[in-house]
C-alpha positions in Angstrom: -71.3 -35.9 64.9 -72.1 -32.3 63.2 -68.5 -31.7 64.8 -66.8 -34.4 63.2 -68.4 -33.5 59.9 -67.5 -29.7 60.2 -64.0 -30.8 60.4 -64.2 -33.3 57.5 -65.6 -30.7 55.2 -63.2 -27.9 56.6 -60.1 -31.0 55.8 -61.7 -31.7 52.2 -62.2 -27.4 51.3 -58.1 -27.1 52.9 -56.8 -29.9 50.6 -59.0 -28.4 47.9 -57.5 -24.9 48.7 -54.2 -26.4 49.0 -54.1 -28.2 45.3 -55.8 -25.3 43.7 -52.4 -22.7 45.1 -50.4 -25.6 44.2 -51.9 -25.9 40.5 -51.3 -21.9 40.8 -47.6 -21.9 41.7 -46.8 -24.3 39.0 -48.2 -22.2 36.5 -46.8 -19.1 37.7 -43.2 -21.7 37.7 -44.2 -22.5 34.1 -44.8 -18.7 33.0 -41.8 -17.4 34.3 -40.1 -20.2 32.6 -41.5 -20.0 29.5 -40.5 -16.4 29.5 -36.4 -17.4 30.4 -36.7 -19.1 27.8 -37.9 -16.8 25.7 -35.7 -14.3 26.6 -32.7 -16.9 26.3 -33.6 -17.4 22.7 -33.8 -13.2 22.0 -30.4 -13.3 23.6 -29.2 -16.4 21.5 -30.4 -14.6 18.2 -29.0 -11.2 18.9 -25.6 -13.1 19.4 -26.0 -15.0 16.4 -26.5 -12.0 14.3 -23.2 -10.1 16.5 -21.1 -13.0 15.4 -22.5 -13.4 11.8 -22.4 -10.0 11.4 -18.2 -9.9 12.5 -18.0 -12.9 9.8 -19.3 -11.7 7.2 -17.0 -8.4 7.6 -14.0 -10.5 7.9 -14.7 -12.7 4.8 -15.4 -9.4 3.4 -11.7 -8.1 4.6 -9.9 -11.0 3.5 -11.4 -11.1 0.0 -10.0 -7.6 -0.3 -6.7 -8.7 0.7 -7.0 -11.9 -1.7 -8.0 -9.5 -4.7 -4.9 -6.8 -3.9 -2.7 -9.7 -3.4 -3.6 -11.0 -6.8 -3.7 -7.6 -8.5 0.2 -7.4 -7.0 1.2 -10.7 -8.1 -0.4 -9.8 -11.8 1.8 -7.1 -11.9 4.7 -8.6 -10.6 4.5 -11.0 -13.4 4.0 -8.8 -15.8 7.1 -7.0 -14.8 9.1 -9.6 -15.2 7.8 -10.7 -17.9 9.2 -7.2 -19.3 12.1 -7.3 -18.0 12.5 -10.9 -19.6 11.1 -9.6 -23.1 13.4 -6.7 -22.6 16.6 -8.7 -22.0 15.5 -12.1 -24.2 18.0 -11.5 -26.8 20.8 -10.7 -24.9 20.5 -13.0 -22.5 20.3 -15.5 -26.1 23.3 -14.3 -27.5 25.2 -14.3 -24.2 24.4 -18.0 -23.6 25.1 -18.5 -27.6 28.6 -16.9 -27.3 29.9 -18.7 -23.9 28.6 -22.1 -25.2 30.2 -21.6 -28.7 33.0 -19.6 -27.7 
């Protein structure tokens, strides 16, 4: 019988054995996915800061080219504004003369 109990205590320290690598493994799994993870997110935020970065140049860029468009259309006006300051009373006395004359 001491046999039969050698070997039931030898099975029992085994399974013991066996669960506590098992338990091991699944932490070393949960570690090493903790860290992916981790490293994921790192990656994430770098990119995120990339693209925001690229954005915030381009809005930057195109309100330049909003403000030089305006500035170009300001003085376009104004030209011709002059030009129709300029030209208002002959352009009156022309349209005076063919309608009365």
């Amino acid at each position: 019988m001491d046999i039969i109990q050698s070997i039931i205590e030898l099975d029992k320290a085994a399974a013991r054995r066996t669960e506590d690598i098992r338990k091991a493994e699944l932490q070393k799994l949960d570690t090493v996915d903790k860290n992916a993870e981790r490293k994921q997110q790192k990656l994430i935020e770098k990119q995120r800061g990339i693209a925001d970065s690229k954005h915030a140049e381009q809005e930057q860029l195109l309100n330049e080219k909003k403000a030089n468009s305006e500035a170009e259309l300001l003085q376009s006006k104004a030209r011709i504004d002059e030009v129709f300051s300029s030209h208002s009373e002959q352009w009156q006395s022309e349209i005076i003369s063919r309608i009365t004359g």
